[in-house]
C-alpha positions as CSV (number, residue, x, y, z in Angstrom):
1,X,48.6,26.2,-42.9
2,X,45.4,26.1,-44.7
3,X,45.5,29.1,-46.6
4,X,49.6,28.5,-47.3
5,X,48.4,25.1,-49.2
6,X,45.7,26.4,-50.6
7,X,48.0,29.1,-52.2
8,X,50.6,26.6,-52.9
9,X,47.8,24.3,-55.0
10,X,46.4,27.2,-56.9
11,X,49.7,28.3,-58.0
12,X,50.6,24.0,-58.9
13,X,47.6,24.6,-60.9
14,X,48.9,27.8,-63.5
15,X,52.5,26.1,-62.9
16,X,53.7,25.7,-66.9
17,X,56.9,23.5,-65.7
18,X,54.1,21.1,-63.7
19,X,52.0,20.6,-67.0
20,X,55.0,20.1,-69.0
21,X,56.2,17.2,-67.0
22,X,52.6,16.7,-67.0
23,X,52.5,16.1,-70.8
24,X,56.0,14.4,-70.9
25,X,55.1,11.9,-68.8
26,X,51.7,11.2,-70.8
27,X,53.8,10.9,-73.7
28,X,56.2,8.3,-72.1
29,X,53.4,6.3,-71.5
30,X,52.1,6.1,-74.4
31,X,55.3,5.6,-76.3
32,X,55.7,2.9,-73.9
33,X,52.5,1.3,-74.5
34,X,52.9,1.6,-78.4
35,X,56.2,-0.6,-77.9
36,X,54.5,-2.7,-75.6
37,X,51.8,-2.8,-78.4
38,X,54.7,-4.2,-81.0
39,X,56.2,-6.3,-79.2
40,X,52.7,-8.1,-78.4
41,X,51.9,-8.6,-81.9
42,X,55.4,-10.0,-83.2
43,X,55.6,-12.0,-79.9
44,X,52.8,-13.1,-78.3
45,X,49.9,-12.9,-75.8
46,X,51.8,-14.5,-72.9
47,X,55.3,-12.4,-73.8
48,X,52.7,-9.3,-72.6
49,X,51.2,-11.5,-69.5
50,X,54.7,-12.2,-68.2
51,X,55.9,-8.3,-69.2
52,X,52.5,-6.2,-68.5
53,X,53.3,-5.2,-64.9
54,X,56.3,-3.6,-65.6
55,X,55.1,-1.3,-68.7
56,X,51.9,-0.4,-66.4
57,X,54.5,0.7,-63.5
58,X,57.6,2.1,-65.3
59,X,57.0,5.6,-64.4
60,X,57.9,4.7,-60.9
61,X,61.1,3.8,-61.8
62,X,61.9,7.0,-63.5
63,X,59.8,9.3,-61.5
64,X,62.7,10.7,-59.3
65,X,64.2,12.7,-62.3
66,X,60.5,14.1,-63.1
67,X,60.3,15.1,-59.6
68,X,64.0,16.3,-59.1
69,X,62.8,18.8,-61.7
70,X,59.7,19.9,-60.8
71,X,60.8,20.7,-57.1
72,X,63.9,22.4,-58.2
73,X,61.8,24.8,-60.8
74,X,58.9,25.0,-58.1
75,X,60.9,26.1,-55.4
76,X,63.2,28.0,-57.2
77,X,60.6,30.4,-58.8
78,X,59.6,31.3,-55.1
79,X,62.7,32.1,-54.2
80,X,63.2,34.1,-57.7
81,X,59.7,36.0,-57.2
82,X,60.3,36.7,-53.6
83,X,57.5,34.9,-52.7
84,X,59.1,32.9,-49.8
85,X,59.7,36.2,-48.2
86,X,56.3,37.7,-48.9
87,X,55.2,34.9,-46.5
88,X,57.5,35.4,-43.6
89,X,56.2,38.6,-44.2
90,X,52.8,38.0,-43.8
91,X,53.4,35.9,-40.6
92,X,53.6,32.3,-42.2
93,X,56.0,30.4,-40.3
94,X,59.4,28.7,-41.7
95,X,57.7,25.2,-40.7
96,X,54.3,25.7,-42.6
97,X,56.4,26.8,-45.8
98,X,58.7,24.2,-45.8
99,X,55.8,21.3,-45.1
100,X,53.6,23.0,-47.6
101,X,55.9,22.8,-49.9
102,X,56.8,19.0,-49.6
103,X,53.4,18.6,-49.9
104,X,53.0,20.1,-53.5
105,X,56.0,18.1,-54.1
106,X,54.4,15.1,-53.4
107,X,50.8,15.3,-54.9
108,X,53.1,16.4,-58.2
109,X,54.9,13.1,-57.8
110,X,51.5,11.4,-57.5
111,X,49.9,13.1,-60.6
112,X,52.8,12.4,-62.5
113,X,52.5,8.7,-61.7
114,X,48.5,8.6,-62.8
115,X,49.1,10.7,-65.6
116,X,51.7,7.7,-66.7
117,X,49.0,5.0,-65.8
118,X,46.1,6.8,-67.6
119,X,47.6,7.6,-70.7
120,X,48.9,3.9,-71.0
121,X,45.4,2.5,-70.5
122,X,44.3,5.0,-72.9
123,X,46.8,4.0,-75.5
124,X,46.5,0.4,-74.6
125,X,43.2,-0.9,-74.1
126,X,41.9,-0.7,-77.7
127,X,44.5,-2.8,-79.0
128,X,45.3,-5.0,-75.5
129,X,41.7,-5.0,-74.4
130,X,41.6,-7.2,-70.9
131,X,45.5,-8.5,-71.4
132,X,46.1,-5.2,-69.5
133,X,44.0,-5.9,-66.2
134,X,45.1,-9.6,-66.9
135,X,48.9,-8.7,-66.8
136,X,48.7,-7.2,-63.5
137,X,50.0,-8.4,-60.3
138,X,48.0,-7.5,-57.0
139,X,48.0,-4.0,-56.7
140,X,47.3,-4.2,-52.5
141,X,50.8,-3.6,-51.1
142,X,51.9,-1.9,-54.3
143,X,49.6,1.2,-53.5
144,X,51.4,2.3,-50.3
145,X,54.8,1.2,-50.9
146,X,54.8,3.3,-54.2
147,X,53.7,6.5,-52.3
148,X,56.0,6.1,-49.6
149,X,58.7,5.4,-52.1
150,X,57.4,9.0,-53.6
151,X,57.5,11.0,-49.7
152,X,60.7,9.7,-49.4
153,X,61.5,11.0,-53.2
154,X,59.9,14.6,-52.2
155,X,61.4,14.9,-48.4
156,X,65.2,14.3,-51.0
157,X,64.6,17.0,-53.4
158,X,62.6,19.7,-51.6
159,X,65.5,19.2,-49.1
160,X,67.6,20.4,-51.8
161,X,65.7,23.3,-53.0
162,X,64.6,24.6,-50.1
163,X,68.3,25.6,-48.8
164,X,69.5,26.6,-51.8
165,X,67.6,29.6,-53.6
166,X,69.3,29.2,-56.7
167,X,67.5,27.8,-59.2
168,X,70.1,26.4,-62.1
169,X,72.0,25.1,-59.3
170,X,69.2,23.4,-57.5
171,X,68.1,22.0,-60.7
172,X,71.6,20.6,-61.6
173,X,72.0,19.0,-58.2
174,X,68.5,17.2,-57.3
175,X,68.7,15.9,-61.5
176,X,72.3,14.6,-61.4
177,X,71.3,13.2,-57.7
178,X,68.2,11.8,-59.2
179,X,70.0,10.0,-61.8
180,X,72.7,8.4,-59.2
181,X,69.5,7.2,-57.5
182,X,67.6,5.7,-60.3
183,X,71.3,3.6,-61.6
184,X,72.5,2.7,-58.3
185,X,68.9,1.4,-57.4
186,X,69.2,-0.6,-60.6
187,X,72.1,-1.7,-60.0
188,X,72.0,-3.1,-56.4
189,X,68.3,-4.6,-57.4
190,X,69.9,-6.5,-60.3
191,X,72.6,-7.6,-57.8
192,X,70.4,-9.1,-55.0
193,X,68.5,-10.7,-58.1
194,X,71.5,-13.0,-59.1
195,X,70.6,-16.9,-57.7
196,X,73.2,-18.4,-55.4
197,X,73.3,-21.4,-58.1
198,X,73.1,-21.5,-61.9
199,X,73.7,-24.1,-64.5
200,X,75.6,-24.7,-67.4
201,X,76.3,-26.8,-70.3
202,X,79.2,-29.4,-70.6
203,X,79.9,-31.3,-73.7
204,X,80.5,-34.9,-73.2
205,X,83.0,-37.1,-75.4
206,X,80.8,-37.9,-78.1
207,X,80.0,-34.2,-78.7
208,X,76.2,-33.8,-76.9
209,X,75.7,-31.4,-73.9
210,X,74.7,-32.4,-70.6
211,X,73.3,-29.4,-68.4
212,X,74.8,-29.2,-64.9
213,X,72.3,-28.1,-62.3
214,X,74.0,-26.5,-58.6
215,X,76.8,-24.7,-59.8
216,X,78.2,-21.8,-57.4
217,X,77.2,-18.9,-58.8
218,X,80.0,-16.2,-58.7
219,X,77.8,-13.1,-58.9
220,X,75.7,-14.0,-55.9
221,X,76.6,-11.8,-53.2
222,X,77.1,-13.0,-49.8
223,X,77.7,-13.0,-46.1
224,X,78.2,-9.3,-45.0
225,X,78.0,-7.7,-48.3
226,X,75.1,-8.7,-48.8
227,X,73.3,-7.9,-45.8
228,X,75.1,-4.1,-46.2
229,X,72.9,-4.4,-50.0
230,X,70.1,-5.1,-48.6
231,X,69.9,-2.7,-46.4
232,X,71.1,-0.1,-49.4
233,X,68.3,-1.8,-51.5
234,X,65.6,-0.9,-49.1
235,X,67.2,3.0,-48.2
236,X,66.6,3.6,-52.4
237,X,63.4,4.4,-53.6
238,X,63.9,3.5,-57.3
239,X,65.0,0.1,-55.8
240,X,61.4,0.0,-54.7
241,X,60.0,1.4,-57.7
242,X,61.9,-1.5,-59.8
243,X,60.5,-4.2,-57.0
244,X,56.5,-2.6,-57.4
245,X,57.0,-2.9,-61.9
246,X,58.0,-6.2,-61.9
247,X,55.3,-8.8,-61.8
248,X,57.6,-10.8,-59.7
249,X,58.5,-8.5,-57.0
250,X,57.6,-8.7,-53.3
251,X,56.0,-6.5,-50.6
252,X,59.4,-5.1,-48.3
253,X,58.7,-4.0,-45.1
254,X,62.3,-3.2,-45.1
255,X,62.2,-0.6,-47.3
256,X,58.8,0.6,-46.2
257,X,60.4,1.6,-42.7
258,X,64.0,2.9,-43.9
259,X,62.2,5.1,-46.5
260,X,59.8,6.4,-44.0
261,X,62.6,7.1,-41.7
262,X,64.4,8.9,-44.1
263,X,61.8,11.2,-44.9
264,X,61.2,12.2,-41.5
265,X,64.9,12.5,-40.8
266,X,65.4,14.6,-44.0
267,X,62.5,16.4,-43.5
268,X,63.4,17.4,-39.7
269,X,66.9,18.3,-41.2
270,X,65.5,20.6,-43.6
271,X,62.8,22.0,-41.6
272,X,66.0,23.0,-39.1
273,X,68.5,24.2,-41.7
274,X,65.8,26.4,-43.4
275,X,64.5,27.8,-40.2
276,X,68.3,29.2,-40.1
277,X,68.7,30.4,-43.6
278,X,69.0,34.0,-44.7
279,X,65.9,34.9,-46.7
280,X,67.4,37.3,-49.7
């Protein structure tokens, strides 16, 4: 196993796909942090204290398509060069390749995230100076949660390209899944986030408004549904990734557990199914 992920790393290393994303997702942050920038000078200092968490930690909410790519190009190149086969060959077993390769998967997913975080410092701190540090929320549950959000990311897509071993079609498939991931998380995050009561304004008889506090919020979802979104909330990692960027958001344990259960679930599928495939 030590000599497969030793391999495995010194190929990550003269992998052009892996810098690419690499430079892409420098680039993001420092477009990022140039808006962020803007909007700091037109708005204000506390617009950025209230808003600085989220800019920092974006990339986790859009790391799934980074990682969709790089596993389906990764994987698919071994199975393009033969290279899966070489090591069967050699006597590497079906286990050690397929863990090996979930965890290239993962330390890509983790680069890609510092490489976000660095080159928004970079970009940021000569014009933000300590508003950055300032703007951040504690960092202590954040740490773990992102990186199992990240597992549960890789044990997804290496799934996917390890039992299929063509490329294009591997690609297609873990990018369109990412994508469904990343807008569904949104969307049941933004759900759960609607208050059970809102207000509104009614105009009186001599024309002046009088607010109305306790009104029954109709978006707020209840009862069963809403104990079925939870539960959906916490099985989606960009869900989490959304919950570690905002400044508001809270530690889940919830979503801890689920998304380490999936990854051992989808990992001891895929370990399975690939011990079964027909190596070409």
């Amino acid at each position: 196993m030590r000599k497969l992920l030793s391999a495995n790393f010194s190929r990550l290393w003269r992998s052009k796909i892996f810098w690419a994303l690499e430079g892409i997702s420098a680039i993001v942050g420092a477009i990022v942090y140039i808006l962020a920038i803007i909007n700091t000078k037109n708005i204000g200092e506390n617009w950025y204290l209230v808003s600085g968490n989220y800019y920092f930690f974006i990339e986790l909410v859009i790391v799934g398509a980074i990682m969709a790519v790089f596993s389906a190009f990764y994987i698919g190149l071994e199975y393009d060069n033969g290279t899966i086969r070489n090591k069967l060959n050699v006597g590497c077993t079906r286990y050690s390749i397929y863990l090996a390769n979930l965890v290239i998967i993962v330390t890509a997913g983790v680069m890609f995230t510092i490489t976000h975080i660095a080159a928004s410092i970079v970009v940021g701190l000569p014009f933000l100076g300590n508003l950055i540090w300032q703007a951040l929320a504690p960092v202590g549950w954040r740490i773990p949660t992102a990186i199992v959000m990240l597992l549960c990311y890789a044990a997804v897509f290496t799934f996917i390209a390890m039992q299929d071993s063509n490329k294009s079609r591997s690609l297609i498939i873990s990018f369109v899944l990412s994508l469904v991931i990343i807008l569904g998380g949104l969307y049941i995050y933004s759900a759960l986030q609607e208050p059970e009561f809102t207000s509104r304004m009614v105009m009186q008889e001599d024309g002046s408004f009088l607010r109305q506090e306790g009104i029954p919020n109709s978006n707020y979802i209840r009862g069963a549904a809403r104990m079925v979104y939870t539960f959906i909330e916490a099985c989606i990692p960009s869900a989490q990734g959304l919950s570690i960027a905002r400044s508001e958001g809270e530690f889940n344990p919830l979503a801890t557990i689920c998304q380490l259960c999936m990854t051992i679930i989808i990992t001891v599928a895929g370990v399975t199914l690939f011990k079964k495939k027909d190596i070409k």
